[in-house]
C-alpha positions as CSV (number, residue, x, y, z in Angstrom):
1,X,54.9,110.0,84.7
2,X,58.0,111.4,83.0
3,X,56.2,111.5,79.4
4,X,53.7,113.4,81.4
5,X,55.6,115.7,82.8
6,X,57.6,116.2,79.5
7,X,54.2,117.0,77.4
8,X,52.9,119.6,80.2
9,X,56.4,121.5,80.1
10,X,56.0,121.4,75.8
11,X,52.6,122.4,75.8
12,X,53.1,125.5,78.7
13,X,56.5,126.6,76.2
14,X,54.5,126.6,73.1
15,X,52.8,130.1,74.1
16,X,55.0,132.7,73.0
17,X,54.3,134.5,76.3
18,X,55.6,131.8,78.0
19,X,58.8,131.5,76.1
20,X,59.4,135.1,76.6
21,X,59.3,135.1,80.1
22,X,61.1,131.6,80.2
23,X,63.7,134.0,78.4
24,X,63.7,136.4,80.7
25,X,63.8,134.0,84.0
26,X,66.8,132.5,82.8
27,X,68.8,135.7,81.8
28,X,68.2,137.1,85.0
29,X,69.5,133.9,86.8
30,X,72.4,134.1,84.4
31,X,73.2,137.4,85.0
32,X,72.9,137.3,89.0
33,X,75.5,134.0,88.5
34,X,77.8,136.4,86.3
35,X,77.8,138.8,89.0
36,X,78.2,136.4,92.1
37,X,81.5,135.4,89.8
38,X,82.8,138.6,88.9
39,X,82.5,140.0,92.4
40,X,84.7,137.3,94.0
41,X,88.0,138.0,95.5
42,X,90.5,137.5,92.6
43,X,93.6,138.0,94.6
44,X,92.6,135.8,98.0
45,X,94.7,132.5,98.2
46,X,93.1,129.3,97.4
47,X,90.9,127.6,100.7
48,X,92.4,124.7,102.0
């Protein structure tokens, strides 16, 4: 099932469309992370 899964997921990036917007996905989950972090309370004391 694995080797299954595997090939379907190699054969879907292989289209250069789909790398792109594999790309893209992934940048914007980076960037919302990056902004989750940066927005944080820098001068709150630590939760106990």
């Amino acid at each position: 099932m694995k080797k299954i899964l595997g090939a379907a997921i190699a054969n879907w990036f292989r289209k250069p469309e789909n790398r792109e917007k594999a790309k893209q996905t992934a940048q914007k989950a980076y960037d919302g992370f990056q902004r989750r972090r940066s927005t944080t309370n820098t001068k709150a004391p630590p939760k106990r």
